[in-house]
LORO-22833 format. One line per 3 residues: their letters; for each residue x negated, y negated, z negated of N, C-alpha, C. Coordinates in Angstrom, 3 decimals. Layout:
# residues N
A) X Y Z X Y Z X Y Z ~ ...
//
This chain:
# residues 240
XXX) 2.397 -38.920 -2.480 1.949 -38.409 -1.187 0.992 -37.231 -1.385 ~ 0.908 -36.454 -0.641 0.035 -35.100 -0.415 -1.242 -35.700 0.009 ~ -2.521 -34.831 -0.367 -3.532 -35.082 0.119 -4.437 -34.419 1.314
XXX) -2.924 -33.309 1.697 -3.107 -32.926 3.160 -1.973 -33.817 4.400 ~ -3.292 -33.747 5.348 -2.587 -33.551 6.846 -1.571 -33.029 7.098 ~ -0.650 -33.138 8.524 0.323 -32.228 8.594 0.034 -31.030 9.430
XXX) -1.218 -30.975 9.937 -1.811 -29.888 10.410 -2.572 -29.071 9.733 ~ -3.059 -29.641 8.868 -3.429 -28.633 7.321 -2.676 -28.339 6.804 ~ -1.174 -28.677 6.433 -0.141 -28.026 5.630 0.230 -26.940 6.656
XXX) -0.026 -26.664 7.910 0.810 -26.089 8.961 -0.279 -24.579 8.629 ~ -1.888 -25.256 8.541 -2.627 -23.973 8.853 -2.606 -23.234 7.066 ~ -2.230 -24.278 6.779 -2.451 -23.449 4.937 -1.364 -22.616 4.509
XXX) -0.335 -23.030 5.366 1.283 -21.991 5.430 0.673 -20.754 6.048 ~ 0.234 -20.674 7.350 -0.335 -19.687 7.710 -1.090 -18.715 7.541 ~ -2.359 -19.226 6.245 -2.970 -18.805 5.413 -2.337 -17.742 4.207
XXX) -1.329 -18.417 3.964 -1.094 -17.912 2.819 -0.086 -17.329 3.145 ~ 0.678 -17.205 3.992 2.041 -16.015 4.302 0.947 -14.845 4.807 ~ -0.047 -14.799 5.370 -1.137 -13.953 6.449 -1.685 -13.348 4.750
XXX) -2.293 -13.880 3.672 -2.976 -13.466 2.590 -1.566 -12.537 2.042 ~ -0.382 -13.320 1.561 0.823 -12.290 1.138 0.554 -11.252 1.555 ~ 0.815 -10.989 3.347 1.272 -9.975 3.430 0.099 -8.610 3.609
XXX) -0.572 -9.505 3.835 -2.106 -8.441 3.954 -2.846 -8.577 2.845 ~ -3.250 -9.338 1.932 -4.278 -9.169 0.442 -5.554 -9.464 1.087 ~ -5.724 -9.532 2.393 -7.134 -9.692 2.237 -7.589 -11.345 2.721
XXX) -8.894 -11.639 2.496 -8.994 -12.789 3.152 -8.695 -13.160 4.522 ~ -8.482 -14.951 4.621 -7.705 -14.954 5.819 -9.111 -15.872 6.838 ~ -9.450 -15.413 7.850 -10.583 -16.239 8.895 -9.686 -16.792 9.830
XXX) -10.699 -17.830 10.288 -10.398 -18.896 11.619 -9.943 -18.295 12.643 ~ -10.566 -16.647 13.105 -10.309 -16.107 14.453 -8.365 -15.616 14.382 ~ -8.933 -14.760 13.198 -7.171 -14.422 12.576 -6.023 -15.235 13.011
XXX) -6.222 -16.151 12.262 -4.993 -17.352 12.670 -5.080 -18.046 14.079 ~ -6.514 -18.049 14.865 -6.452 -18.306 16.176 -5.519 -17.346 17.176 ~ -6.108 -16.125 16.746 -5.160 -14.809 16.904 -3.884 -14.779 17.006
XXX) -3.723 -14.786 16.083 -1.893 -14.579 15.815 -1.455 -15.340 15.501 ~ -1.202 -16.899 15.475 -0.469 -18.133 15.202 -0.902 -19.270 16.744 ~ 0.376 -19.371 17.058 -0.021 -20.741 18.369 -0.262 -22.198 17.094
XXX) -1.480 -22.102 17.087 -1.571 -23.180 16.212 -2.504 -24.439 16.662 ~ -2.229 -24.233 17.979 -2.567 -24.988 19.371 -4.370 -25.804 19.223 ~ -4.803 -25.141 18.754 -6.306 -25.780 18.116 -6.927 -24.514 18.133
XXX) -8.380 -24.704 18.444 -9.944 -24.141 18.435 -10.072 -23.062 16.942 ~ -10.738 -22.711 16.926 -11.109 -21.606 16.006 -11.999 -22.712 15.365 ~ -12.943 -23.623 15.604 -13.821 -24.226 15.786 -13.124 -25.111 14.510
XXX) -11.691 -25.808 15.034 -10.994 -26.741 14.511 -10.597 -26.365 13.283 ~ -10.227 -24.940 13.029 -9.341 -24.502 12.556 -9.905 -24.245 11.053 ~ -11.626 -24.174 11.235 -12.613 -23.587 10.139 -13.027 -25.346 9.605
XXX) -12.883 -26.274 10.406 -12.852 -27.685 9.807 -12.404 -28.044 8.933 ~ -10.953 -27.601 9.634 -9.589 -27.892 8.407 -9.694 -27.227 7.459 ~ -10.680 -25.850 7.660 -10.415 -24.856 6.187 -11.213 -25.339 5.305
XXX) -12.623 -25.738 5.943 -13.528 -26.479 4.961 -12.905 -27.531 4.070 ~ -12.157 -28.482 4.818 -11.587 -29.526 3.779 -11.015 -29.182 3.013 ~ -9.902 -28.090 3.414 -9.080 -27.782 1.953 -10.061 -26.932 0.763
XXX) -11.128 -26.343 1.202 -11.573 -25.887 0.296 -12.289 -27.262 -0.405 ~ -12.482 -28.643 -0.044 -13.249 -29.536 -1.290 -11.951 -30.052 -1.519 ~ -10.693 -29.565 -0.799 -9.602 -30.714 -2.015 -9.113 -29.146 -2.813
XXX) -9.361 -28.159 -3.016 -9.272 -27.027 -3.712 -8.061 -26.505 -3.230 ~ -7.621 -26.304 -2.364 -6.684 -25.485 -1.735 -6.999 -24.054 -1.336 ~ -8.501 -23.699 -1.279 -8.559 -22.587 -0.494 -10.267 -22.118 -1.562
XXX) -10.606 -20.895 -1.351 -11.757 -20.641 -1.982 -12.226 -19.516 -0.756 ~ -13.457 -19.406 -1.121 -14.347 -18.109 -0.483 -14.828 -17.306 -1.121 ~ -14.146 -16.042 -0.925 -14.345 -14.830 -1.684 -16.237 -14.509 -1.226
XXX) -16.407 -13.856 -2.636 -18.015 -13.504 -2.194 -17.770 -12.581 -0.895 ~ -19.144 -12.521 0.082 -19.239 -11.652 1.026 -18.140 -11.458 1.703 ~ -17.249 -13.043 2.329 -16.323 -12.770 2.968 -16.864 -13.383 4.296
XXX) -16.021 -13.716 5.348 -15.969 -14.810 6.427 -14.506 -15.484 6.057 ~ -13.345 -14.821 5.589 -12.273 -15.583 5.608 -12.367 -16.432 4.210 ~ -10.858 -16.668 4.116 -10.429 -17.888 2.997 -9.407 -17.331 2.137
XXX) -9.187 -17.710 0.761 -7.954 -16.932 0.097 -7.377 -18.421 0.094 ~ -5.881 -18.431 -0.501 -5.541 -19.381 -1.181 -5.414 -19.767 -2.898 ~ -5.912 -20.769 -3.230 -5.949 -20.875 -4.915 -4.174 -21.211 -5.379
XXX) -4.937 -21.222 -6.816 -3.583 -21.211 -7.214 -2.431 -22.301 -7.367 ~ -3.600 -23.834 -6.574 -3.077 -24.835 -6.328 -2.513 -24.514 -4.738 ~ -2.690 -24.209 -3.869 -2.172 -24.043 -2.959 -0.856 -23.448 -3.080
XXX) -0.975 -22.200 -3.947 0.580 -21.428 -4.287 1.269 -21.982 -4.641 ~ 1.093 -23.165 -5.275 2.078 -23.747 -6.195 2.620 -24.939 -4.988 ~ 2.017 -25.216 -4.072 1.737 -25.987 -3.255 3.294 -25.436 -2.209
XXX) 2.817 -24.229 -2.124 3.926 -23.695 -0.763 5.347 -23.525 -1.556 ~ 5.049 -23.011 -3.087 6.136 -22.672 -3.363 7.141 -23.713 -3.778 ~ 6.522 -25.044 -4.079 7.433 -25.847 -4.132 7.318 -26.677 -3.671
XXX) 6.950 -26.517 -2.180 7.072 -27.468 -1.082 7.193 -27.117 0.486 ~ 6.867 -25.773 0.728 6.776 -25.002 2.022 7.908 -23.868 2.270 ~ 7.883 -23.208 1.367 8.776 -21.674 1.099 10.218 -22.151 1.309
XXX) 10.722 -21.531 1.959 12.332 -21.084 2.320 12.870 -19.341 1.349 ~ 13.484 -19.937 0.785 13.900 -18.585 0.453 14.876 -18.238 0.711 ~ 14.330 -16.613 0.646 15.471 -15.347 1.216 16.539 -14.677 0.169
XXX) 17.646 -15.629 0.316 18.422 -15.262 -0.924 19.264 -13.706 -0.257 ~ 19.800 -13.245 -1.402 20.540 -11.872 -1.536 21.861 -11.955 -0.738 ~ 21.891 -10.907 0.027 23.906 -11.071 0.690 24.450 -10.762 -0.460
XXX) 26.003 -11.409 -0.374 26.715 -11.276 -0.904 27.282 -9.899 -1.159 ~ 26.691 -8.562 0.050 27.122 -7.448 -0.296 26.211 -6.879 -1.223 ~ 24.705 -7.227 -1.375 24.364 -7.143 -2.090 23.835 -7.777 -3.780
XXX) 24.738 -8.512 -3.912 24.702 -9.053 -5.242 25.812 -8.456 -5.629 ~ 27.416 -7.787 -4.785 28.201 -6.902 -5.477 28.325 -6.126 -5.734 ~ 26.982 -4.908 -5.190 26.713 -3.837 -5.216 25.740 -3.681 -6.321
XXX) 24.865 -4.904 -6.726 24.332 -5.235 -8.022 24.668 -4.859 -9.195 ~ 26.018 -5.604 -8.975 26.826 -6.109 -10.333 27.499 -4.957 -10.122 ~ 28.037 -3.745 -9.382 29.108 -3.228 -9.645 28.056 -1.848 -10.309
XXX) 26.835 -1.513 -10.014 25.648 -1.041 -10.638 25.776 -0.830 -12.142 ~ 25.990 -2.325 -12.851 25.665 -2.336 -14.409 27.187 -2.657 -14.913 ~ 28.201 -2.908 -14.088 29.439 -3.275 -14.948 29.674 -2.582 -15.801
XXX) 29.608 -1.288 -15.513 30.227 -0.303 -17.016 29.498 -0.325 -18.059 ~ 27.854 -0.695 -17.863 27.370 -0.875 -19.103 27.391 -1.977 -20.002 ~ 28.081 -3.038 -20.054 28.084 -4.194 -20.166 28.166 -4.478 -22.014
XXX) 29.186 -3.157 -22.204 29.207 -3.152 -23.605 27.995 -2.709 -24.414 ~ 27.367 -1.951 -23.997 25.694 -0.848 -24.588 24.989 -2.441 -23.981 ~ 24.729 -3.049 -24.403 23.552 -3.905 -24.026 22.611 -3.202 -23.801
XXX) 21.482 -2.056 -24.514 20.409 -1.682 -24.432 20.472 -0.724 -22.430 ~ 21.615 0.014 -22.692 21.514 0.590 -21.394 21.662 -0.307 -20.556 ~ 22.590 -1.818 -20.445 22.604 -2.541 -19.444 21.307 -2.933 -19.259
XXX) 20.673 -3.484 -19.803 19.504 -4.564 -19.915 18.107 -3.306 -19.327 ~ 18.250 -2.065 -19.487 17.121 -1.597 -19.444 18.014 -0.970 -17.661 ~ 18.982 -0.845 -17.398 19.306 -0.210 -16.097 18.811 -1.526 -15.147
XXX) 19.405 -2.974 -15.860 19.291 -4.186 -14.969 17.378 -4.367 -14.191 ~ 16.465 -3.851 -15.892 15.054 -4.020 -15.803 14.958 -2.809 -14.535 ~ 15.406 -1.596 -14.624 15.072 -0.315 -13.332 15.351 -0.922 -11.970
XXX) 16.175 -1.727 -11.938 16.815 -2.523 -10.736 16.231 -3.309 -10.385 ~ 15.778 -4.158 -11.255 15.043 -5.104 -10.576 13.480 -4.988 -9.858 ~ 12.830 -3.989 -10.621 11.906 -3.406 -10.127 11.692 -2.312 -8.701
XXX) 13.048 -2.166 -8.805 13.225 -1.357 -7.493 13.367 -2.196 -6.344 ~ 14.730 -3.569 -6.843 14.423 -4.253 -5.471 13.243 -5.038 -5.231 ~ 12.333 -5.425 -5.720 11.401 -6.297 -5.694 10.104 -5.724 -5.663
XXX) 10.071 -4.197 -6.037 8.696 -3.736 -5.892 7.411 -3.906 -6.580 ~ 8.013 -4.321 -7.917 6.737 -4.465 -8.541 7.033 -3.954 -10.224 ~ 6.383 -5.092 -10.733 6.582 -4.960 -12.520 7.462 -5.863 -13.322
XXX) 8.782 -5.070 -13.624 10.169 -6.169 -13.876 9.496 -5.648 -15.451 ~ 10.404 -6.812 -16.026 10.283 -6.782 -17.615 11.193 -7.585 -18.186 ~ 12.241 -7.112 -19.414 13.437 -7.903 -20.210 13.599 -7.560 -21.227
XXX) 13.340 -8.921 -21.872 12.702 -9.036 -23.663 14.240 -9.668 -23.683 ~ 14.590 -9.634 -25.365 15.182 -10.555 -26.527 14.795 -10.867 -27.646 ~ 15.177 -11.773 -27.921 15.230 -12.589 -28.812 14.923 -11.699 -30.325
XXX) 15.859 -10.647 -30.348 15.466 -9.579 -31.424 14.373 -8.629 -31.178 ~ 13.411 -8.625 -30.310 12.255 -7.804 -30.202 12.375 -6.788 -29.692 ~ 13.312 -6.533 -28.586 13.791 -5.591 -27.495 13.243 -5.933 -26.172
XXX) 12.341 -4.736 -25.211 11.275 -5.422 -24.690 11.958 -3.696 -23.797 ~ 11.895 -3.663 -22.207 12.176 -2.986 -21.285 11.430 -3.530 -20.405 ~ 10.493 -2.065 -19.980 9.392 -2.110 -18.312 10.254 -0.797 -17.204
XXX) 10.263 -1.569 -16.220 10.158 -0.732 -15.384 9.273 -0.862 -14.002 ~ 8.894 -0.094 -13.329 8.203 -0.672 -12.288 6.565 -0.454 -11.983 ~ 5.736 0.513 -13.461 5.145 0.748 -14.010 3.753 1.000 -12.283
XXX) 4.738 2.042 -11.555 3.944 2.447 -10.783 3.545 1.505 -9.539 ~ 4.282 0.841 -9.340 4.486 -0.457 -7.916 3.084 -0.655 -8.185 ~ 2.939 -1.173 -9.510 1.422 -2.111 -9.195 0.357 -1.263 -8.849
XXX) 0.531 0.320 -8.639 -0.832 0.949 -8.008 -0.988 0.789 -6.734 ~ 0.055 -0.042 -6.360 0.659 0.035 -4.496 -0.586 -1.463 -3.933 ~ -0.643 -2.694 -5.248 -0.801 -3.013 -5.215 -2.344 -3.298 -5.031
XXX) -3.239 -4.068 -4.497 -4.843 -3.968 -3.980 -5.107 -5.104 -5.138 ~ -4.773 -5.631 -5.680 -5.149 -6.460 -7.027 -5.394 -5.808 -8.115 ~ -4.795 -4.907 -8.521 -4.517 -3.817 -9.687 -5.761 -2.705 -9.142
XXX) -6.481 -2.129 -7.620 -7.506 -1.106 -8.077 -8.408 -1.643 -9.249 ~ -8.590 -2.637 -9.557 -9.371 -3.241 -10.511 -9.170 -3.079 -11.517 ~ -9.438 -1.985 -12.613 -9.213 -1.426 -13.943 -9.142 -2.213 -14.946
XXX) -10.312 -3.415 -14.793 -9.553 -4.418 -15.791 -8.380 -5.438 -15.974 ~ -7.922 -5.693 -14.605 -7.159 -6.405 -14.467 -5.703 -5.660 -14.456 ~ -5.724 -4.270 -14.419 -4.548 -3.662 -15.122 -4.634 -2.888 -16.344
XXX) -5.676 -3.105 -16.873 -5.536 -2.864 -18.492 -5.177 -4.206 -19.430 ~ -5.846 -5.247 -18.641 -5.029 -5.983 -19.327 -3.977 -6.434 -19.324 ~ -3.652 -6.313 -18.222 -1.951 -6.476 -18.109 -1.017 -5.246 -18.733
XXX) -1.525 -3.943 -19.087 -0.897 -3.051 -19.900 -0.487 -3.404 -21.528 ~ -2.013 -3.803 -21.292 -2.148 -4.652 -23.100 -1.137 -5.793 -23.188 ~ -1.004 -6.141 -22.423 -0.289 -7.376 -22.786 1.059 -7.519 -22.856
XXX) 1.571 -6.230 -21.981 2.600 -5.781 -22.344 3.066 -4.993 -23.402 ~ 2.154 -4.646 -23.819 2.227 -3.585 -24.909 1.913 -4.179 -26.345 ~ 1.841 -5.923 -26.673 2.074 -6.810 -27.538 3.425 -7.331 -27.400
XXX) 4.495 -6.824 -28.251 5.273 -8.139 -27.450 5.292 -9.212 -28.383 ~ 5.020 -9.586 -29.181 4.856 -10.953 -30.027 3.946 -12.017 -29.268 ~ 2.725 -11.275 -28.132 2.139 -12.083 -27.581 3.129 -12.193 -26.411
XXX) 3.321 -11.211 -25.744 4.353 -11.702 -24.500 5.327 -12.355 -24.422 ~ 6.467 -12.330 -25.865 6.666 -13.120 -26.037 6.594 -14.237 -26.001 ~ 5.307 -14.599 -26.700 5.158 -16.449 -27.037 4.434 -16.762 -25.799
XXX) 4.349 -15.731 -24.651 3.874 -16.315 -23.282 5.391 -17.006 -22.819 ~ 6.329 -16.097 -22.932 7.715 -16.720 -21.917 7.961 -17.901 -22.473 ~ 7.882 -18.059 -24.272 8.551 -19.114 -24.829 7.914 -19.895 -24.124
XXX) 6.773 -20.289 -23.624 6.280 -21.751 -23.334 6.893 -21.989 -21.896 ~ 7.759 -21.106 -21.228 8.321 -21.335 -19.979 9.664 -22.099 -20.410 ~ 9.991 -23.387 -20.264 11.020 -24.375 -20.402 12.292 -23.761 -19.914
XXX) 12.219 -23.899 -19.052 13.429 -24.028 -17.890 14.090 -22.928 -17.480 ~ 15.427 -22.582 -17.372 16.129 -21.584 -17.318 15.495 -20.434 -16.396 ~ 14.944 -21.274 -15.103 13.966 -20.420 -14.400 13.026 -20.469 -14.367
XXX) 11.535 -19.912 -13.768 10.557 -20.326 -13.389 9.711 -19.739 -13.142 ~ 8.811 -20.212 -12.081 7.396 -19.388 -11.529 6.311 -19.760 -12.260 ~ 5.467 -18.772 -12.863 4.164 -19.763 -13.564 3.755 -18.560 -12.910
XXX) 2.262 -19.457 -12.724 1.073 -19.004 -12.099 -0.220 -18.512 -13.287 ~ -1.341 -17.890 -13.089 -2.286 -17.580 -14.077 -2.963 -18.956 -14.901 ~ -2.820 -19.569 -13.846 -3.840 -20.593 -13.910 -3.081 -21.909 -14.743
XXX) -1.641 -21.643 -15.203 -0.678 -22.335 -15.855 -0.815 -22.434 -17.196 ~ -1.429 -21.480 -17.400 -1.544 -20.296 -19.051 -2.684 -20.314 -19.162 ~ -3.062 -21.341 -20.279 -4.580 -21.656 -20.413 -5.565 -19.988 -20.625
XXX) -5.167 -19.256 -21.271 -6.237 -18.402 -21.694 -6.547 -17.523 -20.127 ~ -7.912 -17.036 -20.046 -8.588 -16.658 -19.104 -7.646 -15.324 -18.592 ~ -7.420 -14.188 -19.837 -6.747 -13.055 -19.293 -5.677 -13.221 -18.484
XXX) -4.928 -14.334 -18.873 -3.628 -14.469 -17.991 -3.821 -14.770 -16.274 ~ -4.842 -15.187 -15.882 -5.295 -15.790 -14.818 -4.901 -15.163 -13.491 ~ -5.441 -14.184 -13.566 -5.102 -12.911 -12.084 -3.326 -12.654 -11.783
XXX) -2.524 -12.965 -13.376 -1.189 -13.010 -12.872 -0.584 -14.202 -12.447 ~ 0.674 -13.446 -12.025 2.039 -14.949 -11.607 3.375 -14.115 -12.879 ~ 3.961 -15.005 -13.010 5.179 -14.685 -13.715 6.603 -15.131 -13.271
XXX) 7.276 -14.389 -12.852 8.966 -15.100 -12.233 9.615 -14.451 -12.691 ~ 10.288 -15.853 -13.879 11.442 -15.155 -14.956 13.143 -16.226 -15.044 ~ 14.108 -15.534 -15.393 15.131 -16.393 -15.598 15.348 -15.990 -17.174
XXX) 15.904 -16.846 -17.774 16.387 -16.923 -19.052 17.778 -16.467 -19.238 ~ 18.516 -16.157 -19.824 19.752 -15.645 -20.221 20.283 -15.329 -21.280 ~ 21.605 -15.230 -21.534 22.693 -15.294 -22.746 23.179 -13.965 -23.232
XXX) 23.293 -13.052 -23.355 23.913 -11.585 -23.665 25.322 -11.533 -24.365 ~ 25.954 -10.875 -24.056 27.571 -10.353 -24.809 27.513 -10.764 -25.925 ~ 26.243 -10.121 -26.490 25.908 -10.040 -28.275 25.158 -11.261 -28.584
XXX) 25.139 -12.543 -27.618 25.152 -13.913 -28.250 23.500 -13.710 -28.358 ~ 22.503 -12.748 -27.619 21.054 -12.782 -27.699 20.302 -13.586 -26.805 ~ 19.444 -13.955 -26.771 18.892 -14.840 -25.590 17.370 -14.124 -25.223
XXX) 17.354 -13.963 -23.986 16.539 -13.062 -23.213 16.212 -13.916 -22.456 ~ 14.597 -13.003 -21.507 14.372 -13.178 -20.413 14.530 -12.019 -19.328 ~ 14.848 -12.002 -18.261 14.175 -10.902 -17.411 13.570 -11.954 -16.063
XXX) 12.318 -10.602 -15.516 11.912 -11.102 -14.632 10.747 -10.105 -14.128 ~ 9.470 -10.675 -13.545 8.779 -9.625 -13.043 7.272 -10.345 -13.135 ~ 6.307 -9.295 -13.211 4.893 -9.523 -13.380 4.042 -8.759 -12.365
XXX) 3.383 -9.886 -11.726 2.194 -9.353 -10.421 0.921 -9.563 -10.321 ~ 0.513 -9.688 -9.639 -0.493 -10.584 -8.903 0.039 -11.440 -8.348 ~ -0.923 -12.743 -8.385 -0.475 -13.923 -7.966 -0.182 -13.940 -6.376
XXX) -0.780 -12.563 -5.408 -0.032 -12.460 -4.610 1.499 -11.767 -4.402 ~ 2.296 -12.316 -4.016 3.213 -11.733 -4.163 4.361 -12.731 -3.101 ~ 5.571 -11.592 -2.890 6.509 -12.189 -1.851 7.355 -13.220 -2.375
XXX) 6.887 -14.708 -2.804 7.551 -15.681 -3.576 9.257 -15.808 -2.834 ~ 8.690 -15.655 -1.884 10.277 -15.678 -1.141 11.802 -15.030 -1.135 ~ 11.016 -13.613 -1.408 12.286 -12.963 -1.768 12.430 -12.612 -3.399
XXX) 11.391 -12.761 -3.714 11.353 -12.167 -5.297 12.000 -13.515 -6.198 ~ 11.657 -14.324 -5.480 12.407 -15.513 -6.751 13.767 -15.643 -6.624 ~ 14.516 -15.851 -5.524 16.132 -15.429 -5.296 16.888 -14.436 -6.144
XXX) 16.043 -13.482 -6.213 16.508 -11.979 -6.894 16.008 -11.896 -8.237 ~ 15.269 -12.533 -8.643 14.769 -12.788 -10.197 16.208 -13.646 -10.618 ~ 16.232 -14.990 -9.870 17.425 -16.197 -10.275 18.788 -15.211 -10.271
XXX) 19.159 -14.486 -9.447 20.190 -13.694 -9.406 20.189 -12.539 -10.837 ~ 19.427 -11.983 -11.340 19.443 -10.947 -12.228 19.599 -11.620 -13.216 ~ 18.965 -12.854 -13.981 19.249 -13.906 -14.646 20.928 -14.415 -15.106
XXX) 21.180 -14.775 -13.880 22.676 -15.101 -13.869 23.497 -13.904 -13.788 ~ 23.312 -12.917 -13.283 24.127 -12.153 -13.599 24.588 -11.448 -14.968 ~ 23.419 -11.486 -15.682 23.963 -11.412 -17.227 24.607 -12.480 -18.300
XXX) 24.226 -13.866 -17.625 24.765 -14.863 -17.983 26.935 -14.723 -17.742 ~ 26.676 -14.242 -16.473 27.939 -14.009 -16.043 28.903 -13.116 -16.597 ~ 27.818 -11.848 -17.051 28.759 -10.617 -17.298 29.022 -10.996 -18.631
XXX) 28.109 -11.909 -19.620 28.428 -12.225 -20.702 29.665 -12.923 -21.013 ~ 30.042 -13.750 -19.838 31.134 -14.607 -19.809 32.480 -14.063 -20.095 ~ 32.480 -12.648 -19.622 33.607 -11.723 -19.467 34.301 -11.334 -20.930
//
């Protein structure tokens, strides 16, 4: 069982689609504002208090609103979130993108990494197994209000720019897919990110990841559909 209400899961959805799409903290009036969430402003800062002692929510210094932690994210994403999978016209317009490269692995894999960063808007990245490592997407994260923070995109430069360490970050991701959060990945630097990667097979019998690197804010909704899709699609083209 959850250790929220069903009116706290209702206002913490709200919270955190409102934090997505705006970055900034989210207040009581806000969601009184713009959500029929049929309760007081009054009520609404009650409920926020609680989730902040069961750790769902934190208070940014010198705020009035609420962010969501990284237990909450993990919270919506695999228990709240609906996702927005790809049309079918566009997963053939995908694939019909990289078909010709299928034989050049390096041009497929690095056109697939330009693609994915384009649809998703951020920082795609696709390693193998032999120490072949493709960024694209480089600039998205200036778009981003997490990244004005110089350290928190130098270290994410650095860290890309190891790949033996980035590496042995994906290896500890199990499962063909998956979302890890900062707070998943014991060491401190990793913290400020999220990671959504699929695993995959290559022509040339290599085993890869691709996927994408953010801030832990980010559109879980559409970006994980289209991560799982880029994944399988090389699984697929390998099949051929």
């Amino acid at each position: 069982m959850y250790d929220l209400t069903q009116r706290q899961i209702e206002i913490l959805k709200k919270i955190i689609e409102e934090y997505i799409n705006t970055a900034e903290p989210v207040g009581s009036e806000t969601l009184e504002k713009k959500f029929d969430l049929g309760v007081s402003p009054a009520t609404i800062r009650n409920e926020m208090a609680e989730m902040i002692k069961l750790g769902y929510l934190s208070k940014p210094h010198s705020s009035a609103g609420r962010i969501p932690t990284s237990k909450a994210l993990k919270f919506y994403i695999n228990q709240l979130m609906k996702e927005k999978d790809m049309t079918v016209a566009e997963e053939v317009q995908e694939k019909e993108k990289v078909w010709d490269l299928r034989d050049n692995e390096d041009k497929f894999l690095r056109e697939l990494t330009h693609d994915l960063a384009q649809k998703t808007k951020t920082l795609a990245v696709s390693t193998t197994n032999d120490g072949d490592i493709f960024f694209s997407g480089y600039s998205n994260i200036l778009d981003m209000p997490e990244f004005y923070d110089i350290d928190i995109t130098r270290n994410l430069l650095n860290l890309l720019d190891d790949y033996r360490y980035f590496d042995s970050v994906l290896r500890r991701f199990e499962n063909d897919f998956g979302i890890f959060l900062g707070d998943d990945l014991q060491e401190d630097i990793l913290k400020p990110y999220c990671f959504v990667f699929s695993k995959f097979q290559t022509r040339q019998n290599k085993a890869g990841s691709i996927g994408i690197v953010g801030p832990m804010r980010i559109k879980y909704d559409s970006i994980a559909p289209v991560v799982r899709y880029f994944g399988d699609l090389v699984d697929e083209i390998a099949d051929w």
